[in-house]
C-alpha positions as CSV (number, residue, x, y, z in Angstrom):
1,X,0.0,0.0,0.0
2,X,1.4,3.1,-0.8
3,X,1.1,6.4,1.3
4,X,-1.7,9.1,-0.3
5,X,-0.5,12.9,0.4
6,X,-2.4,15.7,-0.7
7,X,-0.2,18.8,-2.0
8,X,-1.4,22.0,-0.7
9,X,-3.4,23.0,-3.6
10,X,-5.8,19.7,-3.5
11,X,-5.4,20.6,0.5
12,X,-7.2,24.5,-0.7
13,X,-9.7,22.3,-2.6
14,X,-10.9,20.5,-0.2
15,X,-11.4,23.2,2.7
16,X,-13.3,25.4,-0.4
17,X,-15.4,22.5,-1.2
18,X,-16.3,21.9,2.8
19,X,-16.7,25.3,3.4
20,X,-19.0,26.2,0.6
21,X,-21.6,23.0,1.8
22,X,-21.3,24.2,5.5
23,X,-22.8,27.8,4.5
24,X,-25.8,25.3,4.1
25,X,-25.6,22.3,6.3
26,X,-22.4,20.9,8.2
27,X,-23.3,17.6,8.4
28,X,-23.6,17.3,4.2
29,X,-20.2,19.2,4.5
30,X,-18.3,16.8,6.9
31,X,-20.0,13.9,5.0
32,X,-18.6,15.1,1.8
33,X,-14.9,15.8,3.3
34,X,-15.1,11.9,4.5
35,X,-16.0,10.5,1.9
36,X,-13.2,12.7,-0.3
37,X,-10.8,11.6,1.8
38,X,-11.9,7.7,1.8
39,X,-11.9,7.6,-1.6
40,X,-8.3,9.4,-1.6
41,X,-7.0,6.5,0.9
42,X,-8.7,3.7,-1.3
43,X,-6.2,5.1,-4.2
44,X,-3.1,3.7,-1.8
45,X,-4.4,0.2,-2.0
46,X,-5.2,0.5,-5.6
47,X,-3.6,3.5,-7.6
48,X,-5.2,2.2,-11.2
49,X,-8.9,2.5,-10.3
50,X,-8.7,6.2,-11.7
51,X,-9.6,7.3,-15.2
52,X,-6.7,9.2,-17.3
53,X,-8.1,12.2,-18.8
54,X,-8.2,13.2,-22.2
55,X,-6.7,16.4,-22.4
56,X,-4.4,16.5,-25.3
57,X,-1.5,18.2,-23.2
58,X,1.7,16.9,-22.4
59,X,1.4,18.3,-18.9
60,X,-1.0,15.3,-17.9
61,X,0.6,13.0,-18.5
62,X,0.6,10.3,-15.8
63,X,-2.6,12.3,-13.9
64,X,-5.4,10.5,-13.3
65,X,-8.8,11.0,-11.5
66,X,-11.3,9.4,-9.6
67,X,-14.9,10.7,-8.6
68,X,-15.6,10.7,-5.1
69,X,-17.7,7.4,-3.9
70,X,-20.4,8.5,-3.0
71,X,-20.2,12.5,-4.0
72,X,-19.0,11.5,-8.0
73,X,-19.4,15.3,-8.4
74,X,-16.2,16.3,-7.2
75,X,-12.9,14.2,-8.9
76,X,-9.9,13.8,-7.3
77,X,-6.8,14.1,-9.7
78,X,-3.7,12.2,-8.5
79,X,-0.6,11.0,-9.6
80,X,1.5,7.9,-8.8
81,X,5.1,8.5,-8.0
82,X,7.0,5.6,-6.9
83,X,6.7,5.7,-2.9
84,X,3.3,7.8,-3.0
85,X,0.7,8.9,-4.3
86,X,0.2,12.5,-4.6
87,X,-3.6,14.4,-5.0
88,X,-3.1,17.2,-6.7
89,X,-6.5,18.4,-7.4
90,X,-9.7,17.7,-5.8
91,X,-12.7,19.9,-8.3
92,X,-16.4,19.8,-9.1
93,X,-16.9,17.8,-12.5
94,X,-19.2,20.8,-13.4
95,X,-15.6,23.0,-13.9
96,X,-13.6,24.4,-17.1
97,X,-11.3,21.1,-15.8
98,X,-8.2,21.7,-18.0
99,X,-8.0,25.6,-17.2
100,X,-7.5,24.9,-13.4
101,X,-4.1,22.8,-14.3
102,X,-2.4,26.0,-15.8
């Protein structure tokens, strides 16, 4: 099993998500940051469950992304380096997707 980290901009992500549901209910909001970060830790046990993406740019390459479990609204883009994994992204589907990896 490899060891799932979360660089700091997938760490913004994921405090923006939670905050934005809490305006309207806390419970949806911790129930949604749970079950981002179960699906993150299910990516150490099994790094190839993510789809690649097909953006044409070479600065993809090797990203993946998997929709949360139970929230497949918001994806969570990753990479697998050889001790790790690294999220590097955690975004609403609903999103101009490529624009937000400049």
């Amino acid at each position: 099993m490899k060891t799932v980290v979360f660089n700091p901009v997938a760490v913004d992500d994921l405090e923006e998500i939670v905050n934005y549901i809490m305006q309207d209910n806390s419970v949806a909001a911790e129930a949604v940051r749970h079950d981002i970060l179960n699906t993150a830790e299910s990516l150490g046990d099994q790094p190839g469950l993510g789809i690649r993406p097909r953006f044409s740019a070479p600065r993809f390459a090797g990203i993946r992304y998997l929709p949360s479990e139970h929230y497949p609204t918001y994806l969570l883009f990753y990479r697998e380096l050889s001790e790790e994994i690294e999220v590097l992204r955690i975004i609403h589907g609903a999103r101009n997707l490529p624009a937000l990896f400049d």
